[in-house]
C-alpha positions in Angstrom: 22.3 106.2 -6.3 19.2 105.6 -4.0 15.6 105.6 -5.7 12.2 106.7 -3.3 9.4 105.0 -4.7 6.3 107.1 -3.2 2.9 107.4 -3.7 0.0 105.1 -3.1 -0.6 101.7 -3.7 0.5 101.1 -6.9 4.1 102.5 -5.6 3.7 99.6 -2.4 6.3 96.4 -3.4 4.5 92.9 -3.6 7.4 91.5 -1.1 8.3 94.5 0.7 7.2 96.8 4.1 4.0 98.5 3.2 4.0 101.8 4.5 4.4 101.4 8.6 2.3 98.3 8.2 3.4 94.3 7.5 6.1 92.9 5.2 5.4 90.2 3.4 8.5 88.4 3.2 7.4 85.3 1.5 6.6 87.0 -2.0 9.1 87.0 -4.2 7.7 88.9 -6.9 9.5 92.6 -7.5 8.0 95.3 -8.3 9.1 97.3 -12.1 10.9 99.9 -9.8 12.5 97.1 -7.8 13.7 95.7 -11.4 15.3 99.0 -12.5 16.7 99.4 -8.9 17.0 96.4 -6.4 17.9 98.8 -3.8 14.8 100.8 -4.2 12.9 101.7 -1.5 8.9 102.4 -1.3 6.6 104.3 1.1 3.9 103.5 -0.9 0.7 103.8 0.4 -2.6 101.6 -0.3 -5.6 104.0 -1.1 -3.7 107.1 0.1 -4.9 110.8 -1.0 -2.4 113.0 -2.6 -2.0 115.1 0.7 -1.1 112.1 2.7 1.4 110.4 0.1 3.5 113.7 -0.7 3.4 114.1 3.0 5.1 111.2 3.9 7.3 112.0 0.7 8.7 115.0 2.1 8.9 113.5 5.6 10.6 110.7 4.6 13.6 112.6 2.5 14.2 114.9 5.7 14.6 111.6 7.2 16.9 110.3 4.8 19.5 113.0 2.9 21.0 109.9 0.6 18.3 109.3 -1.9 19.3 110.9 -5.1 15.9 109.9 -7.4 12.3 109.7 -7.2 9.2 107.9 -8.4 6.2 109.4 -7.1 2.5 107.6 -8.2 -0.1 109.4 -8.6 -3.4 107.4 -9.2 -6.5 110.2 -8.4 -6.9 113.9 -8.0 -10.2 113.3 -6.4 -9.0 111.7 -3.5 -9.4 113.4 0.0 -8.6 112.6 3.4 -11.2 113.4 6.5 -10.9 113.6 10.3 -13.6 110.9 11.6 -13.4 112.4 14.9 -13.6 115.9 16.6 -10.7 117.7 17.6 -10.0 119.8 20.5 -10.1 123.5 19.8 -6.6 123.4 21.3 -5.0 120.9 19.5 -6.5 123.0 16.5 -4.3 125.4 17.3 -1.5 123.9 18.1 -1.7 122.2 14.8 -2.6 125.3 12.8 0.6 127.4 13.9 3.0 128.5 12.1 6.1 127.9 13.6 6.6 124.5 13.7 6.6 123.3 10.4 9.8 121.2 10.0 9.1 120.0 13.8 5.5 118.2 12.4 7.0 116.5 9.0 10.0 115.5 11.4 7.7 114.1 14.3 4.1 113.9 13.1 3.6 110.7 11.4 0.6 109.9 9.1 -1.6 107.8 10.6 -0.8 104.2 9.3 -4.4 102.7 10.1 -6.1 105.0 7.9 -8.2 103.3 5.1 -10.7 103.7 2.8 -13.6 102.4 5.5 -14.0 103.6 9.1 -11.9 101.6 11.5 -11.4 101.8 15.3 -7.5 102.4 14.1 -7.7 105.4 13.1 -9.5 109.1 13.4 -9.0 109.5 9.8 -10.2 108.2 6.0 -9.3 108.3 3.1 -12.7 109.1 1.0 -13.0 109.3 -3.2 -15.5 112.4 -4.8 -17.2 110.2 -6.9 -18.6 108.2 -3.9 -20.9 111.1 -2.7 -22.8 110.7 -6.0 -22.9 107.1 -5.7 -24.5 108.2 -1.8 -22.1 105.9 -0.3 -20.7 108.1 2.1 -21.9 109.4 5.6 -23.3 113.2 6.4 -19.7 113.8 7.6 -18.3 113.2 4.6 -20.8 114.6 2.7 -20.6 117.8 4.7 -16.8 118.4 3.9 -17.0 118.2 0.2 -20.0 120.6 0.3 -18.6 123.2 2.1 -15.3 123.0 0.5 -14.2 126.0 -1.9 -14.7 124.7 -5.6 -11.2 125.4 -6.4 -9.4 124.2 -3.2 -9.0 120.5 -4.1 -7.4 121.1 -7.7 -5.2 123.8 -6.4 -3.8 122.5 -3.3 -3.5 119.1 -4.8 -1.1 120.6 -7.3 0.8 122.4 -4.7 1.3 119.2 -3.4 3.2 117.7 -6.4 4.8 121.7 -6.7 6.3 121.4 -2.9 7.9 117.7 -4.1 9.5 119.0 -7.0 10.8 122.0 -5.3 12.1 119.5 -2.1 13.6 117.4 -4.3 15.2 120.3 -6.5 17.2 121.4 -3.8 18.1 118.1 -2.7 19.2 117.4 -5.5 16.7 114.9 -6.4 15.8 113.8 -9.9 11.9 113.1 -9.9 9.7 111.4 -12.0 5.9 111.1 -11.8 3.6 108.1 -12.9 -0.2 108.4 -13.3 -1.6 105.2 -14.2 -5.5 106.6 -14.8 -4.7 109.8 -16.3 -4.8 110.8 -20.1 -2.1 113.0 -22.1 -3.9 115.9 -21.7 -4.0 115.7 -17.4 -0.3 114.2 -17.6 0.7 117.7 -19.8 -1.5 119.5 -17.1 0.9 118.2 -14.2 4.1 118.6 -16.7 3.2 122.3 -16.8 2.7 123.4 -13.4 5.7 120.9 -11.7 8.0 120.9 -14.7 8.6 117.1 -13.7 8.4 114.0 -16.5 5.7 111.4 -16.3 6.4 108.1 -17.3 3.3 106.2 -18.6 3.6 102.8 -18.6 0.8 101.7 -20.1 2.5 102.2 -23.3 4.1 99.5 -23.0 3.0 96.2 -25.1 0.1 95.0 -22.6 -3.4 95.2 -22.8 -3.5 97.9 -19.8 -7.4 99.3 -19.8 -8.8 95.8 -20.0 -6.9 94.5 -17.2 -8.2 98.0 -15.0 -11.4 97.8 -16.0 -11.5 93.9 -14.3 -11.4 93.4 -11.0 -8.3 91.2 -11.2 -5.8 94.3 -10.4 -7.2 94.5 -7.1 -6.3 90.9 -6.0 -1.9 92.0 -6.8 -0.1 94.7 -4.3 0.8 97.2 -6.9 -1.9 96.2 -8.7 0.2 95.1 -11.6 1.3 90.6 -12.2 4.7 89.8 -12.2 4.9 90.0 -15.8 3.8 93.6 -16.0 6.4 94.5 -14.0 8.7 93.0 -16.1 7.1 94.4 -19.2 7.5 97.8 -17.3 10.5 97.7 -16.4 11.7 96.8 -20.0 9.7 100.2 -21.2 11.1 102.1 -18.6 14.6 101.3 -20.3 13.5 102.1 -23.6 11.9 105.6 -22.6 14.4 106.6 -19.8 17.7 104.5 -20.7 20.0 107.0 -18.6 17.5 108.2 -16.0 19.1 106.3 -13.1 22.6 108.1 -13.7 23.0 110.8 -11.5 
């Protein structure tokens, strides 16, 4: 048994490798999926958008034929990810071609220095809807979400999570799916179109939306104290007792 823990930052372990980034080997704190597996391994990945995360899912399980489950977190729809800088009109075709699929999740890796702000690291960013009503994003930005189609971020952001759950059907791969921020109602939404369980651990015995809603979450990798994993952990059992076995 080998668990893929996937996502974005609240699938990143407090004393682990953050996705091609740092390792910060002095924690010991483990994360809930750490507890339930201590040979789990994460590509978790701070701020990242749906298309980058199940990207580096699908890369990562070419990669790596022995995993046998998945957890993949899923923390906002409305997440996007932008190119910063122009492209060449060649390498837009190069890129856009349909014959080299497997060769670019093989080769192509995401770009680690992407973040939520520009940086000189990287020609890409990882941008939030809500933030062009709040006017805190540049014309660029601005420009993409307003000449998007209306239904292409819903849609293909679902096909995201649809291509996982097929990958990991015929790899054999049992998957599970976590939204932290998302009610019944969107977690039945995702259930429908992906067939695939979500766990949500905010069941569990804590006082979850009050913690969120502070700005303590942001100070943990994972966003969760090391007694919330615990407490997670310990629901996990209760809900999926047998969910490890293969």
């Amino acid at each position: 048994m080998k668990l893929l823990v996937a996502g974005d930052s609240f699938a990143q372990f407090p004393n682990g490798e953050w996705y091609k980034s740092f390792a910060e080997s002095h924690i010991t704190d483990k994360h809930w999926c750490q507890l339930i597996d201590k040979n789990a391994v994460s590509i978790g990945y701070g701020a990242g958008d749906m298309y980058t995360t199940s990207f580096v899912t699908i890369q990562r399980i070419l990669q790596d034929t022995s995993f046998t489950h998945c957890i993949f977190f899923i923390t906002s729809v409305d997440r996007d990810i932008i190119q910063t800088n122009s492209r060449r009109h060649t390498d837009i075709a190069v890129s856009t071609t349909h014959n080299n699929f497997i060769d670019n999740y093989e080769n192509n890796f995401a770009d680690s220095g992407v973040a939520k702000t520009d940086t000189e690291y990287s020609d890409y960013k990882f941008v939030n809807f809500e933030n062009i009503f709040k006017n805190e994003e540049n014309d660029i930005v601005k420009g993409y979400f307003h000449t998007s189609a209306e239904f292409k971020n819903l849609h293909t952001k679902l096909s995201c999570l649809s291509l996982i759950k097929t990958f990991c059907d015929r790899n054999n791969i049992k998957l599970l799916f976590v939204a932290p921020f998302d009610d019944a109602n969107i977690q039945e939404q995702y259930n429908f179109f992906t067939n695939t369980p979500m766990f949500d651990f905010r069941h569990a015995d804590i006082n979850w939306f009050e913690f969120f809603e502070s700005k303590e979450c942001n100070n943990y990798i994972s966003h969760l104290t090391n007694d919330m994993h615990l407490t997670v952990a310990n629901h996990f059992h209760k809900i999926y007792p047998n969910w490890l076995d293969k």
